[in-house]
C-alpha positions as CSV (number, residue, x, y, z in Angstrom):
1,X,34.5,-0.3,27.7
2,X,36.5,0.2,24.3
3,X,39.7,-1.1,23.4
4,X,42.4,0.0,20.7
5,X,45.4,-2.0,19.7
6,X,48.4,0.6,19.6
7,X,51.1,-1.4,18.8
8,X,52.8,-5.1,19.4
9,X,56.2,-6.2,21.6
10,X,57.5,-9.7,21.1
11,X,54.3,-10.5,18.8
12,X,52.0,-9.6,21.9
13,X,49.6,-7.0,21.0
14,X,49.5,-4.1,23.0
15,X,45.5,-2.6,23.9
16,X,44.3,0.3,25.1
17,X,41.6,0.2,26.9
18,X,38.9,2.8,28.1
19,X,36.5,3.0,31.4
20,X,33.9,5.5,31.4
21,X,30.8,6.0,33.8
22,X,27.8,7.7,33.6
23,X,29.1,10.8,35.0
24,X,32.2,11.3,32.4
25,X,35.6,9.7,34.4
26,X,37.4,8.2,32.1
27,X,40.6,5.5,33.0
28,X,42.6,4.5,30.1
29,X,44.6,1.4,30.8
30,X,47.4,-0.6,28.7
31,X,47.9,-4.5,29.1
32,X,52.0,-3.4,29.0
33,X,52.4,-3.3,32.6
34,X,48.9,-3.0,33.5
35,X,49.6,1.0,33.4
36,X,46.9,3.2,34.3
37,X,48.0,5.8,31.9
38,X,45.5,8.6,32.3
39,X,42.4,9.9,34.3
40,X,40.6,12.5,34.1
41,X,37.8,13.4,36.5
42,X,36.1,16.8,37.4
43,X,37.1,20.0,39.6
44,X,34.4,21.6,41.2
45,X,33.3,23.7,38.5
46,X,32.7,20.7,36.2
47,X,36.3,21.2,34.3
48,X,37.6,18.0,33.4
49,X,41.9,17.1,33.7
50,X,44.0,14.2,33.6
51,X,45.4,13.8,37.1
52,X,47.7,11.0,36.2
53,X,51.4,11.9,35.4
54,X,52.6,10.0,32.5
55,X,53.2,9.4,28.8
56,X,51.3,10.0,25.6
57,X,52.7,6.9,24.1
58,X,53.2,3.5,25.2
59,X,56.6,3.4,23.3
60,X,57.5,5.8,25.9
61,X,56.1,4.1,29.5
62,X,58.6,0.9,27.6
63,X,61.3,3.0,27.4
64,X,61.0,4.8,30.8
65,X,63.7,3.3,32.8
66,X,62.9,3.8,36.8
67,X,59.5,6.0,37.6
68,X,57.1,3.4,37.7
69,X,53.9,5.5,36.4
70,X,50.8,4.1,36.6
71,X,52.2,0.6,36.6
72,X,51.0,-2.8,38.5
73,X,53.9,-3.6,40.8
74,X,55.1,-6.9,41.9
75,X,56.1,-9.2,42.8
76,X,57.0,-7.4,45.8
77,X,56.1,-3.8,46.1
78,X,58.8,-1.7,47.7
79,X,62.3,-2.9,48.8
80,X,64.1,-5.8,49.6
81,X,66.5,-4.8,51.7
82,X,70.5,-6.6,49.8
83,X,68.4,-8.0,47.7
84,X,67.7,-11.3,49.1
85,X,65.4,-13.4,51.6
86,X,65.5,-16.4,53.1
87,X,62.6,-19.0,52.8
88,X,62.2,-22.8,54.2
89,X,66.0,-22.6,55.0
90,X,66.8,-21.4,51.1
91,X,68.4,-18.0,50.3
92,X,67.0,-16.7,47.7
93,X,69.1,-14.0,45.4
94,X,66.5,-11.4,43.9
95,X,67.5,-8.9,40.6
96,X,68.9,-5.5,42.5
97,X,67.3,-2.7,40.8
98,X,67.9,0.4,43.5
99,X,72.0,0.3,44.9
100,X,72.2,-3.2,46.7
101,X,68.6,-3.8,47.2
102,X,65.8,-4.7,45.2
103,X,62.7,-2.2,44.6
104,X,59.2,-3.2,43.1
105,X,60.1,-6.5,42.3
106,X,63.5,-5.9,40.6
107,X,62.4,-6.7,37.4
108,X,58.7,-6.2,37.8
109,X,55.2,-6.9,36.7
110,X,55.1,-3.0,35.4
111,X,57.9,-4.3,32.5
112,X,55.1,-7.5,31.7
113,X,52.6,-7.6,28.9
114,X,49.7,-9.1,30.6
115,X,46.8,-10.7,28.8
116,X,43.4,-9.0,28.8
117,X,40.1,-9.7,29.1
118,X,37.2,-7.9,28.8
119,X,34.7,-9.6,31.7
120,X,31.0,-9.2,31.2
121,X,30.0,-7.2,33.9
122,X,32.3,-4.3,33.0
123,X,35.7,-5.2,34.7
124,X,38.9,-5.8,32.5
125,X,41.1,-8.4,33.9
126,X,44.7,-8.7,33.3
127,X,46.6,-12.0,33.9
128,X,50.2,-12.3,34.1
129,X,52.0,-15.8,34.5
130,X,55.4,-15.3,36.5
131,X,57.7,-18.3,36.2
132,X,59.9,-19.6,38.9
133,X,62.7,-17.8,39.2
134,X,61.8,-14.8,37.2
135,X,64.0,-11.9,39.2
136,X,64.9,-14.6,41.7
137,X,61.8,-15.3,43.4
138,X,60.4,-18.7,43.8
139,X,57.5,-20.4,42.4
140,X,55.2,-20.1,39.6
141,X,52.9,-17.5,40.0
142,X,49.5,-16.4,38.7
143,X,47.9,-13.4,39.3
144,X,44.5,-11.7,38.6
145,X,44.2,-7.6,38.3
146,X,40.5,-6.7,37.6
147,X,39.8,-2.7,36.8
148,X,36.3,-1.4,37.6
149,X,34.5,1.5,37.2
150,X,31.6,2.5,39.2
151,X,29.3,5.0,38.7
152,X,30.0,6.5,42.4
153,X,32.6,7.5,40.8
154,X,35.0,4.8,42.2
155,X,38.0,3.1,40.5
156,X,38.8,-0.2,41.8
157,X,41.6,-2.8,41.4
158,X,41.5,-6.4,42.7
159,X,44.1,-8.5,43.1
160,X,44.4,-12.4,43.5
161,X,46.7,-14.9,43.3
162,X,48.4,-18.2,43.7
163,X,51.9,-20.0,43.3
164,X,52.8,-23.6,43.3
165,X,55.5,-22.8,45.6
166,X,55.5,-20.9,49.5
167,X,56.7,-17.4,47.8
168,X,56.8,-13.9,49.2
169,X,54.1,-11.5,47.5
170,X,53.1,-7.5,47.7
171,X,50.8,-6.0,45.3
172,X,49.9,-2.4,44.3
173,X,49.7,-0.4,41.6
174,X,52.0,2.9,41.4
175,X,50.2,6.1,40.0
176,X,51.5,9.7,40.1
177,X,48.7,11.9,41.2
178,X,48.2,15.6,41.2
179,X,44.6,16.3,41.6
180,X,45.3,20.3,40.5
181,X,45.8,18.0,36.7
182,X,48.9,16.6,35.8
183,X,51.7,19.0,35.0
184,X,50.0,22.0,36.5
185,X,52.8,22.7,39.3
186,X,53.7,20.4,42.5
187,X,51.4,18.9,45.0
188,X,52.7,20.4,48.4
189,X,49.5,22.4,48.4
190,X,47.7,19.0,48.2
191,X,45.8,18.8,51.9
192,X,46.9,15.1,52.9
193,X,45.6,12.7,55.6
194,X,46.8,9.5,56.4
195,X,44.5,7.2,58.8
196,X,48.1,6.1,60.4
197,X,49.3,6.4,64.3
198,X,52.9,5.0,63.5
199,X,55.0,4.7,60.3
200,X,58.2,2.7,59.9
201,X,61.6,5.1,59.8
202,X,64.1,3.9,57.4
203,X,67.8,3.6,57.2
204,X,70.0,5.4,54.6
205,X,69.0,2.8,52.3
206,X,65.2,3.4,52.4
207,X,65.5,0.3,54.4
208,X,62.7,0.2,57.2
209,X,64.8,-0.1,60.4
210,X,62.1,-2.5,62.0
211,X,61.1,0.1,64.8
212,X,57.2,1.2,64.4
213,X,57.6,4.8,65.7
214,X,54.4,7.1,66.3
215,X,53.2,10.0,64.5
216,X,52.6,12.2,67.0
217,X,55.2,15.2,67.8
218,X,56.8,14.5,64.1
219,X,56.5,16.2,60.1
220,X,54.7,12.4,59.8
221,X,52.0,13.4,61.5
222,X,48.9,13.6,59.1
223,X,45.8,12.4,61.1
224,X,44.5,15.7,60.9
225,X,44.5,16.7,57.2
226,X,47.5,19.6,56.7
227,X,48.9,20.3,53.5
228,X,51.8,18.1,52.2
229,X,54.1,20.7,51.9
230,X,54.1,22.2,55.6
231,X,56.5,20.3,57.3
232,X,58.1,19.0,53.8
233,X,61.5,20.5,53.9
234,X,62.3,20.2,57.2
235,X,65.7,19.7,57.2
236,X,66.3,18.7,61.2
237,X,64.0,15.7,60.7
238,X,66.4,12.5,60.2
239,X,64.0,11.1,58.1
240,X,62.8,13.9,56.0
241,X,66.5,14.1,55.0
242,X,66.9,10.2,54.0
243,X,64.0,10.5,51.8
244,X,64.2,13.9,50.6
245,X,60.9,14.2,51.4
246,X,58.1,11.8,52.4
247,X,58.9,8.3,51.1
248,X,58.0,6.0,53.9
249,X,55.5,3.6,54.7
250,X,52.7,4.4,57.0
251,X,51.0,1.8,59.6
252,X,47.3,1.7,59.2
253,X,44.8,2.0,61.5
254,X,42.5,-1.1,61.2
255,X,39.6,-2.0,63.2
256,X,39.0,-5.7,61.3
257,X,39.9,-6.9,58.0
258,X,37.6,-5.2,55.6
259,X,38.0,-2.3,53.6
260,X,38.7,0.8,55.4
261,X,39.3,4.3,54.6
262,X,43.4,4.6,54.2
263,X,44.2,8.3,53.0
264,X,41.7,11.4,52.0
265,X,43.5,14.0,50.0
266,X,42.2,17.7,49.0
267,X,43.5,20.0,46.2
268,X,42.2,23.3,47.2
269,X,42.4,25.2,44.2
270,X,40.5,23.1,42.1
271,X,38.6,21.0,44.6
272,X,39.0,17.5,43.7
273,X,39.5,14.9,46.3
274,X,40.3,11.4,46.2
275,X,39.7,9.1,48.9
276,X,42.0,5.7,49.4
277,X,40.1,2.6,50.6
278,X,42.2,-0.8,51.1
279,X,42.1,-3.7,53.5
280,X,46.0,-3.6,53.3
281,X,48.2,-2.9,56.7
282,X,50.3,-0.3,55.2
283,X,50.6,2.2,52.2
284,X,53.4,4.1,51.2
285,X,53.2,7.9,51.1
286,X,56.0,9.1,48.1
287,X,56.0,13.1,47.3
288,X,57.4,12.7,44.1
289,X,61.0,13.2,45.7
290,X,63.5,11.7,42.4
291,X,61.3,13.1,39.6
292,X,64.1,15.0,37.4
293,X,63.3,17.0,34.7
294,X,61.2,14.2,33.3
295,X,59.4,14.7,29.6
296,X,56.1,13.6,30.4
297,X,52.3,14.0,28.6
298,X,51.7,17.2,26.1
299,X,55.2,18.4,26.2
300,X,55.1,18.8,30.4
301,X,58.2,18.6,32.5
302,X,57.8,17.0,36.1
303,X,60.2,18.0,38.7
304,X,60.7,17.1,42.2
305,X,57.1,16.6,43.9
306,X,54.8,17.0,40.4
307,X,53.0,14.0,41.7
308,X,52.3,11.9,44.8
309,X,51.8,8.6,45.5
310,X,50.0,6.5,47.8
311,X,50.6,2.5,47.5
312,X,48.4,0.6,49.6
313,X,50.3,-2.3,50.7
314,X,52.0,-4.9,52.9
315,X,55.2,-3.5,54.6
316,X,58.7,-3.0,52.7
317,X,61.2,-5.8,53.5
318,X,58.7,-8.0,55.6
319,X,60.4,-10.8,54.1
320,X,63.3,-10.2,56.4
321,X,61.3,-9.0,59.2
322,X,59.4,-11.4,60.8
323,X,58.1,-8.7,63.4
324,X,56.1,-7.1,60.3
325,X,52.6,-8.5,58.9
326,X,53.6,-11.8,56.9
327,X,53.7,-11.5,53.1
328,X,54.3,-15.0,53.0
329,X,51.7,-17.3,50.0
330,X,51.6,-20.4,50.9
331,X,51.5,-23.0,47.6
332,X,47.6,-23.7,46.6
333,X,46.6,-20.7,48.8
334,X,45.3,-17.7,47.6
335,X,46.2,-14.0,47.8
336,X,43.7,-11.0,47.4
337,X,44.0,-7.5,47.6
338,X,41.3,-4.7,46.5
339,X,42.2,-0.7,46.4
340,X,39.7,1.9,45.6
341,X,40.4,5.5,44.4
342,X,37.2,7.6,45.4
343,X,36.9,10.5,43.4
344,X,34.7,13.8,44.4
345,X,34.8,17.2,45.1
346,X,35.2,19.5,48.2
């Protein structure tokens, strides 16, 4: 691992920091945000690309108002639905960020410098100290992200936390892939499957309704990998047209509470693949829909679908929807949460 301090905010310094393995990935990571700012890994020829849209600088991810690239998200990953949540008989009044609801924490972890810590086994560990009240939620909270890169050419991110208070928690980490490298056109020729049976459907809002509806017979159908882009604009799909494409969280099929494979996705041109492992209930499937015009790395403009994401995570709005997996911490408990991005070729 290296490290090079860039620049400061507030008097905190600001570090890049650089994972390699033996067989040449390499993950840069800031402590602003805990952004994962670039990645490059192999196509099947040996040709190495950045598959991470992004910035150059990190004056740029701190002036980015609303994409979210490559940032650690909390406290609560996805939406709030009116921005608020009630909690041993409190209502609680969160920061909107997204119309009348809040989205990834309102004022979120991504916007934090965290402090690192080169650990001596290879991982770097960010830690972030939330105070009560920050963006409305309750309790003081601290929270663990530990990068790791393996050899097997796996990139992992572990989660853990506790507060001091009962508080509401969701943690991913939000980058923009496009395995063809980023910048080099739009992922609907991306082959995509999701280990899912049902997904949530959403209200105008991006609110999940509460129902868990079943793949089968519908554009959200990906058990079987199909490319991302077949069923895409389907404009007689209600859903299709709230999102403007896929934005929607998928129900994971689990069979216990370890790790399990969550989502395999193929570029066919170049060959790369990247395999999504998480012991997480849900993860959220976003095609890149509100991307506009955006200047991004090396002078490259990302439109509508450039990139895709794939959150692994707890459901959106649980909070208010007590028929959903609990994202409830308990004070003095502990949270943990572990994604792994699996890199290879086909």
């Amino acid at each position: 691992m290296t490290k090079e301090c860039v620049t400061e905010r507030n008097g905190q310094a600001l570090f890049v920091f650089t994972l390699t393995n033996r067989n040449g990935l390499e993950a840069r990571i800031t402590n602003y945000g805990g952004i994962l700012m670039s990645l490059r890994t192999p196509d099947r020829n040996g040709v190495f690309e950045d598959i991470l849209l992004g910035f150059d600088t990190i004056h740029e991810y701190m002036a980015e108002p609303q994409w979210f690239f490559g940032g650690l998200i909390g406290r609560y990953a996805n939406r709030i639905g009116d921005a608020r949540f009630q909690l041993n008989g409190v209502q609680y009044t969160l920061r909107k960020n997204d119309g009348q609801h809040s989205l990834h924490g309102g004022d979120g972890f991504d916007r934090r410098v965290w402090t690192p810590e080169e650990l001596t086994d290879g991982r770097l560990r960010l830690t972030y100290s939330s105070p009560h009240g920050e963006a409305g939620f309750p309790g003081n909270l601290l929270v663990h992200a530990d990068y790791s890169l393996s050899d097997e050419n796996a990139l992992e991110l572990a989660f853990h936390a506790t507060a001091d208070q009962d508080t509401p928690i969701n943690l991913t980490a939000h980058p923009y892939f496009n395995l063809a490298g980023a910048g080099r056109g739009d992922v609907r020729r991306h082959v995509l499957m999701l280990n899912a049976n049902r997904f949530t459907p959403v209200d105008p809002g991006l609110i999940p309704t509460g129902e868990m509806r079943y793949v089968s017979g519908t554009p959200f159908d990906f058990r079987s990998p199909i490319p991302i882009g077949t069923n895409i604009d389907n404009t007689s799909d209600e859903q299709l047209k709230i999102g403007l494409g896929y934005d929607h969280n998928w129900i994971l099929n689990r069979t216990g509470d370890g790790m399990e494979l969550a989502a395999r996705v193929v570029e066919p041109t170049s060959g790369r693949m990247l395999e999504i492992h998480t012991a997480e209930p849900g993860i959220q499937f976003y095609s890149g829909n509100y991307l506009t015009d955006v200047a991004g790395k090396a002078g490259q403009r990302y439109g509508p679908r450039s990139g895709l994401c794939l959150e692994t995570q707890h459901f959106p709005d649980s909070p208010n929807r007590p028929e959903f997996p609990s994202t409830l911490l308990k004070a003095g408990a502990t949270f943990s949460s572990r994604t792994i991005w699996r890199f290879g070729n086909s």
